[in-house]
Structures are given as structure tokens and as C-alpha cells.
MIVO-96349 format. One record per residue (C-alpha): residue number from 1; x, y, z. Coordinates in steps of 0.25 Angstrom, whole numbers, plus 5000, padded with zeros to 4 digits. Example, Ala and Ser with C-alpha at 12.3 -4.5 7.8 and 13.67 -1.06 7.14 Angstrom:
% MIVO-96349
    k    xx    yy    zz
    1  5049  4982  5031
    2  5055  4996  5029
This chain:
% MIVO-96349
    k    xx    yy    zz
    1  4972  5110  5227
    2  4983  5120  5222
    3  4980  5133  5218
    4  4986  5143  5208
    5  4990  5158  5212
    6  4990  5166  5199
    7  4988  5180  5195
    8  4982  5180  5182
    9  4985  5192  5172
   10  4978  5193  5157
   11  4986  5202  5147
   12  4983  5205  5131
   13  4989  5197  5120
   14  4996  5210  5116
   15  5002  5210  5130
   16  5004  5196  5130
   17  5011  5198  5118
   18  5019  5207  5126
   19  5023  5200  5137
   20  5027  5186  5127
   21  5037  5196  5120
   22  5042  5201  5132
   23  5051  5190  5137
   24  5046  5193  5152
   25  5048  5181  5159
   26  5058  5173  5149
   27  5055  5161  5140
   28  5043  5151  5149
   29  5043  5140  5156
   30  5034  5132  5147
   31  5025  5136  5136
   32  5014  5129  5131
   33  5001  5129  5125
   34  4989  5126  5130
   35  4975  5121  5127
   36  4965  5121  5138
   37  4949  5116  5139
   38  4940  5120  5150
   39  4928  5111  5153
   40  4916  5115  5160
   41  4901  5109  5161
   42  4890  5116  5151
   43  4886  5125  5161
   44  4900  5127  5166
   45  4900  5121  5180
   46  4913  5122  5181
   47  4913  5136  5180
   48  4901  5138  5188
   49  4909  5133  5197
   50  4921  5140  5197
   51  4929  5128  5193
   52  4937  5126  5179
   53  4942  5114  5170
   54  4952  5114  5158
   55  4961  5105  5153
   56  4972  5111  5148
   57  4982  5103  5138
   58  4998  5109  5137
   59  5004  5101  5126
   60  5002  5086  5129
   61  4997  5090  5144
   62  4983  5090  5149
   63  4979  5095  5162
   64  4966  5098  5169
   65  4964  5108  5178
   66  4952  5113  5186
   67  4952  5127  5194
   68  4942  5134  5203
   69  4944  5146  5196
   70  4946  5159  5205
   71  4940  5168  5193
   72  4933  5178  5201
   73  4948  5182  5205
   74  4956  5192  5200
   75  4969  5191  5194
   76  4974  5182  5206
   77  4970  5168  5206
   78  4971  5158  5218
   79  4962  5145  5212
   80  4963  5128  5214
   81  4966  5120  5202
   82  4966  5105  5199
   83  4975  5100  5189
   84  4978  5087  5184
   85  4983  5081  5170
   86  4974  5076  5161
   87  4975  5068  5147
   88  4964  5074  5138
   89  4954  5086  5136
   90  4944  5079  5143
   91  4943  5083  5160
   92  4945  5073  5171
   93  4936  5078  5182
   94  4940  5072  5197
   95  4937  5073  5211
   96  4950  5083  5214
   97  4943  5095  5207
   98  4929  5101  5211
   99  4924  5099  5196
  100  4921  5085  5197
  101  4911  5087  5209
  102  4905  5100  5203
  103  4902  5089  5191
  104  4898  5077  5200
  105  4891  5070  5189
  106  4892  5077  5177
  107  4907  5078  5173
  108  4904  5073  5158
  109  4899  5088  5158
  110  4913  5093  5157
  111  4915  5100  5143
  112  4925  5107  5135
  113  4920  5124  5138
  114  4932  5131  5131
  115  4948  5131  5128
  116  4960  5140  5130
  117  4973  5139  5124
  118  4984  5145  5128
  119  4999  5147  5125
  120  5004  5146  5139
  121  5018  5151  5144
  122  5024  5149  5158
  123  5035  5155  5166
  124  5039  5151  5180
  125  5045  5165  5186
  126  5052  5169  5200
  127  5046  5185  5204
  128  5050  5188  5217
  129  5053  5177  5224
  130  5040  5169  5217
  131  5039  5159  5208
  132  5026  5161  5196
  133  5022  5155  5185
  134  5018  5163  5174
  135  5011  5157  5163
  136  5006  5169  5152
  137  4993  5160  5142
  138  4991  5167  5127
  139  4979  5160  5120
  140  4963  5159  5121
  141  4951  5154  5127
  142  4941  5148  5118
  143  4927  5146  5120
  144  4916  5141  5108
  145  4919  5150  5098
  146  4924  5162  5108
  147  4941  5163  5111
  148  4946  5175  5119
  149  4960  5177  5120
  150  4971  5173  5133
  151  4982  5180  5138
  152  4985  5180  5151
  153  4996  5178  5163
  154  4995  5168  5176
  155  5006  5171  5187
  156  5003  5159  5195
  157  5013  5160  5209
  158  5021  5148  5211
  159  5028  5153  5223
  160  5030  5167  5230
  161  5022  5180  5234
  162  5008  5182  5225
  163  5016  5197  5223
  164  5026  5192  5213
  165  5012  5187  5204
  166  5010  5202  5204
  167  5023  5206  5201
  168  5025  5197  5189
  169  5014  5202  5185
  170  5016  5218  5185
  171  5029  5214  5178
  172  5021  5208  5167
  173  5012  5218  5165
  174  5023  5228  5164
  175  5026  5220  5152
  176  5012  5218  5148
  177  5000  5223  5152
  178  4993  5212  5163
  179  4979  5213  5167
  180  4973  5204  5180
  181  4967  5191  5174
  182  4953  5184  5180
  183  4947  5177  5172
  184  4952  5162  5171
  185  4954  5155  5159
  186  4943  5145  5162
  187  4933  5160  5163
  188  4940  5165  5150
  189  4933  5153  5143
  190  4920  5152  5151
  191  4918  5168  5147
  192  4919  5164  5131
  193  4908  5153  5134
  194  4898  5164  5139
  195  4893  5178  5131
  196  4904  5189  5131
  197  4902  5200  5140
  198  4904  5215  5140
  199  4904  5215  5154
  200  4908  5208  5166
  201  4900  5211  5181
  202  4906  5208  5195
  203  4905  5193  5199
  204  4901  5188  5214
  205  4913  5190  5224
  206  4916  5175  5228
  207  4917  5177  5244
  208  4914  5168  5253
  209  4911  5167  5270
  210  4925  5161  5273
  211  4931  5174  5266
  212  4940  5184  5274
  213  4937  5200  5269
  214  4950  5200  5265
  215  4947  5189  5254
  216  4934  5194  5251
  217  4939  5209  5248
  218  4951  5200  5237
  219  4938  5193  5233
  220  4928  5206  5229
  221  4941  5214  5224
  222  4945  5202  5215
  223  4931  5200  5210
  224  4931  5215  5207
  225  4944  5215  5198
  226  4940  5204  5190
  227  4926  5210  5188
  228  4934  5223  5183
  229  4946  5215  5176
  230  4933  5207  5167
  231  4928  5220  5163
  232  4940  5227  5160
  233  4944  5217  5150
  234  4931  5221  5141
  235  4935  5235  5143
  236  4949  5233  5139
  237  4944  5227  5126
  238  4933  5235  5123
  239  4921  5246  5130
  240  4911  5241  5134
  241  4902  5248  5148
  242  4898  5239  5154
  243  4911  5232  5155
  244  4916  5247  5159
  245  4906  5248  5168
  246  4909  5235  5176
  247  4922  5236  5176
  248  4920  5249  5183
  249  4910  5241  5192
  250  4921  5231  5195
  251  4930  5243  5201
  252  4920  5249  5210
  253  4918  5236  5216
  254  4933  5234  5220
  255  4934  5248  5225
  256  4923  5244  5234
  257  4929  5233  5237
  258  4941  5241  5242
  259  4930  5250  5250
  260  4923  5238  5257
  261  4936  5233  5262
  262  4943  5245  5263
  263  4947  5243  5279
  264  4956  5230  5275
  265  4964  5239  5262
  266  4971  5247  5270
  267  4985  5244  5261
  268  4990  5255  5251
  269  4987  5246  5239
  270  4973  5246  5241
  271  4971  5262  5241
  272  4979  5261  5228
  273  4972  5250  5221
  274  4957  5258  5224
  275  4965  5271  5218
  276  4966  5264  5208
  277  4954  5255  5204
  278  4947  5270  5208
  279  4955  5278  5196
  280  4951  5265  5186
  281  4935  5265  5191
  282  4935  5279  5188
  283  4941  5278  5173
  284  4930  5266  5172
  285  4919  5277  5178
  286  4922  5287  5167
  287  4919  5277  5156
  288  4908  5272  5163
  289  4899  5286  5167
  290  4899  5289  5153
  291  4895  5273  5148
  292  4883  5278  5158
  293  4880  5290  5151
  294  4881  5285  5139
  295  4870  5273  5141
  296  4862  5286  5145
  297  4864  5294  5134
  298  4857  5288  5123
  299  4860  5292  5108
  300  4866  5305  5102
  301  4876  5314  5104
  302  4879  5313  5119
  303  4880  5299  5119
  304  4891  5300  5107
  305  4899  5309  5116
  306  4897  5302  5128
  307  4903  5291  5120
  308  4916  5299  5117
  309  4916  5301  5131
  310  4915  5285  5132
  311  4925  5282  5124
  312  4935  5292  5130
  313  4932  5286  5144
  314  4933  5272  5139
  315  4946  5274  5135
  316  4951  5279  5148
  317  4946  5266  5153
  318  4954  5259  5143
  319  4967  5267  5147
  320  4963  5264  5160
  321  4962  5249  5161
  322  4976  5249  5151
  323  4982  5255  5161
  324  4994  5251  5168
  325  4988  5257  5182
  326  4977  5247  5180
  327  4982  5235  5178
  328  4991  5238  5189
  329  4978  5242  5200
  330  4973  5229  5195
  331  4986  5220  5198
  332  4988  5226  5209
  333  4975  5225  5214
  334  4976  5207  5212
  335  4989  5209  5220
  336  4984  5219  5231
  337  4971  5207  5235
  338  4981  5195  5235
  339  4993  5200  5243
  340  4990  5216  5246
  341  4995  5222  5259
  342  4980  5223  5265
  343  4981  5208  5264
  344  4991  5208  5277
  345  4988  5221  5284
  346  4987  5218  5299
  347  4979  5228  5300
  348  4965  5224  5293
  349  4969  5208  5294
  350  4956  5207  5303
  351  4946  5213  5293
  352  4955  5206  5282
  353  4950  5195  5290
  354  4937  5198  5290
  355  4926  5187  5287
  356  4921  5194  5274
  357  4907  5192  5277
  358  4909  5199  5290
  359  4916  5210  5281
  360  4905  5212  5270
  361  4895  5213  5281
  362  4902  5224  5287
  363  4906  5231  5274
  364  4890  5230  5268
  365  4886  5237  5282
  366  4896  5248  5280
  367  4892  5251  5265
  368  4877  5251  5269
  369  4879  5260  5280
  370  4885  5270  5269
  371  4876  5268  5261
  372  4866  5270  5272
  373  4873  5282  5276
  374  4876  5289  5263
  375  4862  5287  5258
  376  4854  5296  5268
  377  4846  5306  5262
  378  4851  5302  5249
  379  4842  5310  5242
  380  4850  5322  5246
  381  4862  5318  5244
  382  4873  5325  5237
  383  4879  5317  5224
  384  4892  5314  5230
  385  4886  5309  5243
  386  4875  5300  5234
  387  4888  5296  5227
  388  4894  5291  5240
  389  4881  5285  5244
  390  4882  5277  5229
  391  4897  5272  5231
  392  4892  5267  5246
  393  4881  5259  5239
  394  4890  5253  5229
  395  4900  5248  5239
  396  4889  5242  5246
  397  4886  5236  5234
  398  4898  5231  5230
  399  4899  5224  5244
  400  4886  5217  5244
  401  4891  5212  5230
  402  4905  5207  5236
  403  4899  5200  5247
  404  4886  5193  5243
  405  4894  5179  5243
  406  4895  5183  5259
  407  4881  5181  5261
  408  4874  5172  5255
  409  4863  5168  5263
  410  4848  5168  5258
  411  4842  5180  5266
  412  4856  5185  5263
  413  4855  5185  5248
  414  4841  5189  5250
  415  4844  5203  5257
  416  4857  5204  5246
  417  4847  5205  5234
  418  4840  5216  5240
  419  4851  5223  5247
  420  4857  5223  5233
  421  4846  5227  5225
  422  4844  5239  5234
  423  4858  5244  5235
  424  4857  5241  5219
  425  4845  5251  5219
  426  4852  5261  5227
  427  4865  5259  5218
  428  4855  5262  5207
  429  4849  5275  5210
  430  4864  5279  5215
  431  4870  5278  5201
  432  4858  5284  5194
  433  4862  5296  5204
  434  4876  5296  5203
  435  4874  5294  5185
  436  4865  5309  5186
  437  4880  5314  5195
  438  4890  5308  5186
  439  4883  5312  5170
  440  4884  5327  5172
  441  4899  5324  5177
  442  4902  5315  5166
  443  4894  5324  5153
  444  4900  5337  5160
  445  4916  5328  5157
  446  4913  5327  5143
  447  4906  5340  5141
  448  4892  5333  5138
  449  4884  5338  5149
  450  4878  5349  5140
  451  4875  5339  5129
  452  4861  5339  5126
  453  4859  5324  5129
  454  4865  5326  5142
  455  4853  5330  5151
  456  4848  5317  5150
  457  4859  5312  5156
  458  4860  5321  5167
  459  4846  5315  5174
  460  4840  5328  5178
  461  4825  5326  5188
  462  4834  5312  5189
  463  4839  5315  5202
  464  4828  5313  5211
  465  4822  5302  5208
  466  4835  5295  5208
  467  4838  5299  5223
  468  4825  5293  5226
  469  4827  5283  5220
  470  4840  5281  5227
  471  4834  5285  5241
  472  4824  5273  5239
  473  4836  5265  5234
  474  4843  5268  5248
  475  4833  5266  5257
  476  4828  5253  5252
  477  4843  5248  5253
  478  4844  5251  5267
  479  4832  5244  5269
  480  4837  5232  5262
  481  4843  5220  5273
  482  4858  5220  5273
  483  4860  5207  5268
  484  4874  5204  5275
């Protein structure tokens, strides 16, 4: 069963444009234009499953291929395929891919679910001692009456070191801009088949028991790239919160990635990479402190300045995500999880080595004694150390959320759901503290907090009721059974 090693990169048709006039890598190999069908079952089995089917016609040529699509990655894809040449639109299904068991007896099911076309140029480069192919596809994706456009780059490594995929493609995106590419073609299509979405949220972490920590920490911090990545391309074509507000999400959740494994990141590279997904989480918290106020603020004249104030932060964001520095944190990142030093330091090889399960289990104790700890006479608390208390809950959050494929026994899941809904209680109350800390600082920035309007923002006699509320919180979470 072979397997591809690619790193896939999307660009703009203007950058495309770019990069075609440029003359970068000479005349292609091969040019050709391509026409390809995917199939799939009315209630998309296939997809269900993980598994794709196209038919892809090039000229006279027909091939049929079937992938196990590694969607849920980022950037770098490692997946097994099934090719063999075929003589019309219509599938052969046979025992050497796993569709034809997933059918059994219902392969006349098999339909036509969408096309994509594409003009597709190739190039067969030597970087650094390594031999990759480079294929750059300019075309479309259609679905019913739906069509998205497709530019996009696959450096697929024939031979050599996975550093030279990265090289190649900081030179590109000198040239052109490049972002990180996950979604699949095969997604692209099945996400014209369903409702457009403003927003997308965090997907399960696929981990499994055989898992070492050091392939479930790649595992979570992929998953958390492509959940930001997904959002950040609705942000960078239009505003929309809730997108804002998850991609956000989506970098709090690698950070604390970072923080759970912290003792096997030692590497320099790491402390840089959380420098900077820190600076881009707190452009996104700017936009997003005000989206909150806004949804609080009713009609009027403090809701059109704070919507001034929206705009401004909104385009902050904007620079930010154009941002050479981005792009950079984010390819850097796909090649720091695949081949990064804390991959071979000697050092931390044994907790690398580390059953994940046995790892989770030992980082969920730690976070719930912090949050044990931090949460004593909450009631009392200063702000800052009820902030603290409120990252330690969200870590410990983020962690049962990472690891729940780990344990996935009955009277497991049973003490997850209310291990969860506790600790979501407590979260809760936390935020609605923390949101009567941050209004004052964030009206007082743009000069509102004499405004009129602005009392009821500010949630005086709120206070008390909100740190009972929170103390309850706490206390029925450590009550609730660890479910780990």
C-alpha cells in the first residue's frame, strides 16, 4: 500500500497569477487538464468513513483512485491510496481497497457527488539533495449549482529530507504569498453539498491507545491549526464573529497544547512558536472583547461607537493574518511537529515515549489540582488570581477535550459528561467574572466609559452573585468523579 508525503499549500488567484508569471521553476514537466468525478453513497458512506473515490480523466487517460483521507491534519499529509487505470466514468470497486467491504452488498449505490477541474502543471525539482515533485492545480470545484474556486500547491517528496518540502516552500511564498492547506479536494466538494457556514468549531482529536505522547501532542496541535486555518479563511474574506471568535478559540487550544506537554518542548523553536501564536491571540482578543460588548449593548449611540472601535480592531486583524510573520508561525509550526529538534532530544525521549493515555492521566491530575488549589476561598479572590484560577480551568478543559478518544469506556463516558458539564459550569461563571474585569478596561481604551449607556455594561450589584455562583461551580467540580 504506498503512501504520499506531501505538504499542501493554498494561495489566491491573484498570487497564483503571480507565481505563473514568475518563471520560478522554468517550463513543467507536463501540463494537462484535468476532469475529475467523486462518487459516494446518498448518505456519503464513504466520507463517513474517511475514505474517498474519484475518477480522474487526463486527456485519453482514466484512473481511479481511492484514499483514506488524513483531513483532520494540517498542512502535512502522510495518507494510503489505491490507484488503478480504468476505462469509463463508471467505478470499479475490488477487494484491494476497503470501499468494497464498507459496501458489501450495495455497491450499485455508488453515484456521481460532485466534479473538479483543474489545469494541472508539474515540475520534478532537485532542493537540497532531494528530489520533489510540485504540481501547482488552477480550476474549481463544482457541487449542484454551488462552484468554489481552486488554487493550490502539492510538494509531494520523492526522495530526501521532509526539510527541503519546507524550504521550497518559504521560496515560494517569497514569490507569492502561501497559506497551510487542509482541506482535501474530496472535503472541498463535500462542503459545497452541505449549508455554507459562518463558522467552524474544533473537531474530536483522532488519538488512539497504541499512541506514543509524542504522536498525540502532533495529533491535538494539528487538529488545532486546522481548526484555526478553517476559520481564518472566512476571516480573510469577510468579518464575521463568530468565525473571529473561534479562530481565537483554536489558538488558546494549541497554546494549551504547548502548556500540557510542556516538559517534552524543551527546543528553542517551541518558545518561539508560543511567542508567536501569543502576539496573534491577542490581535484576535482585541476584536473579540468588543464583538462581546457589542452583543451587549443593545441600540444607540454606544453601540455605533463601539462599532467604530469594531471596525478598527477588525482591521488589525486583517493586517495581522496578511502578515508575512503569520504565515511564517504557521509554516513553521507543520515543520517544527514533523521534524523539530524536541523530536530527537535525548533528554525527554522517555516522556516522548510515553503511552498517551498514561500521559493524559497524569496531565488531567495536574490541571485539577491547580484548579483545586487556585480556587480556595474563591470568593475572596483578587481578579488577577480568579483570572489565573480561569486559565487553569480552561487548560483542564482543553485537555479532557484532547484526550476523550483515550478513554472510552461506558462508566468512562459516563463520569466525562458530568466531569464536563461541571467544569463548563465553572468556566461559565469565570467568563462572566473576567467579562465585568475586561468592559471597564476595554470602554476606558476608546474613551467610552463615561458614555451614558455604558453602566449597563459595566454589571454593577453583578459581582456577588456571580462569585457564588462560581463557588458552587467549583465545588460541585471537585465533586464530580475524575473520569480518567
Amino acid at each position: 500500500m504506498p503512501e504520499e508525503l506531501e505538504l499542501k499549500l493554498e494561495l489566491s488567484r491573484r498570487a497564483a497569477d503571480v507565481l505563473a508569471a514568475s518563471d520560478l521553476f522554468g517550463e513543467a514537466r507536463a501540463k494537462a487538464d484535468q476532469h475529475a468525478i467523486y462518487f459516494d453513497t446518498p448518505d456519503q458512506a464513504l466520507f463517513q468513513s474517511g475514505l474517498s473515490l474519484r475518477i480522474r480523466r487526463s486527456g485519453q487517460q482514466r484512473v481511479r483512485t481511492v484514499k483514506a483521507e488524513n483531513a483532520k491534519s494540517a498542512g502535512f499529509f502522510a495518507r494510503p491510496e489505491w490507484e488503478r487505470p480504468v476505462s469509463s466514468d463508471r467505478p470499479v470497486l475490488d477487494g484491494r481497497t476497503p470501499i468494497a467491504g464498507l459496501l458489501k452488498d450495495r455497491p450499485d449505490v455508488i453515484a456521481p457527488a460532485f466534479e473538479v477541474q483543474a489545469e494541472r502543471r508539474t515540475w520534478i525539482l532537485d532542493e537540497e539533495g532531494a528530489r520533489i515533485e510540485l504540481v501547482i492545480d488552477r480550476g474549481a470545484v463544482r457541487a449542484l449549482e454551488r462552484i468554489i474556486p481552486l488554487y493550490e500547491i502539492e510538494l509531494e517528496l520523492k526522495t530526501g529530507s521532509p526539510a527541503s518540502l519546507f524550504a521550497l516552500a518559504r521560496g515560494i511564498d517569497a514569490i507569492a504569498p502561501i497559506r497551510i492547506g487542509v482541506l482535501s479536494k474530496a472535503e472541498r466538494g463535500y462542503r459545497l453539498l452541505g449549508p455554507a457556514k459562518s463558522a467552524h468549531k474544533a473537531e474530536p482529536v483522532a488519538l488512539d491507545l497504541e499512541m506514543a505522547a509524542a504522536e498525540a501532542f502532533q495529533a491535538i496541535a494539528r487538529s488545532c491549526l486546522r481548526h484555526y486555518r478553517l476559520n481564518e479563511a472566512i476571516l480573510l474574506e469577510r468579518r464575521e464573529a463568530e468565525a473571529l471568535h473561534q479562530a481565537r478559540v483554536a489558538i488558546r487550544r494549541l497554546r494549551s497544547g504547548f502548556s500540557i506537554f510542556k516538559a517534552m518542548l524543551t527546543d528553542r523553536q517551541a518558545a518561539r512558536l508560543r511567542h508567536g501564536l501569543r502576539n496573534l491571540g491577542v490581535v484576535l482578543g482585541e476584536a473579540r472583547n468588543i464583538d462581546v460588548l457589542i452583543r451587549q449593548a443593545g441600540t444607540g449611540s454606544l453601540h455605533d461607537r463601539l462599532s467604530q472601535a469594531r471596525d478598527a480592531a477588525y482591521t488589525e486583524v486583517e493586517k495581522a493574518l496578511a502578515s508575512d510573520h503569520t504565515r511564517a508561525v504557521m509554516l513553521d509550526l507543520v515543520e517544527w511537529l514533523a521534524i523539530g529538534d524536541w523530536l530527537q532530544d535525548p533528554e525527554t525521549q522517555q516522556l516522548r515515549d510515553m503511552p498517551a493515555r498514561s500521559f493524559a492521566e497524569e496531565a488531567l491530575d495536574r490541571f485539577r489540582r491547580k484548579v483545586k488549589k487556585h480556587g480556595r476561598d474563591l470568593e475572596n479572590l483578587p481578579d488577577e488570581a480568579r483570572h489565573e484560577l480561569r486559565k487553569d480551568a480552561k487548560k483542564l478543559r482543553y485537555a479532557a477535550a484532547f484526550f476523550v478518544a483515550l478513554f472510552n469506556g461506558k462508566p468512562e463516558q459516563r463520569r466525562l459528561a458530568k466531569f464536563v458539564d461541571a467544569l463548563e459550569e465553572l468556566q461559565d461563571q469565570l467568563g462572566a467574572l473576567n467579562d465585568l474585569v475586561t468592559a471597564p478596561a476595554v470602554l476606558g481604551k476608546y474613551r467610552l466609559a463615561a458614555h451614558p449607556d455604558a453602566k449597563a455594561l459595566l454589571g454593577k450589584g453583578k459581582k456577588p452573585r456571580l462569585l457564588d455562583a462560581a463557588a458552587a461551580a467549583h465545588g460541585d467540580l471537585l465533586d464530580a468523579k475524575a473520569f480518567w
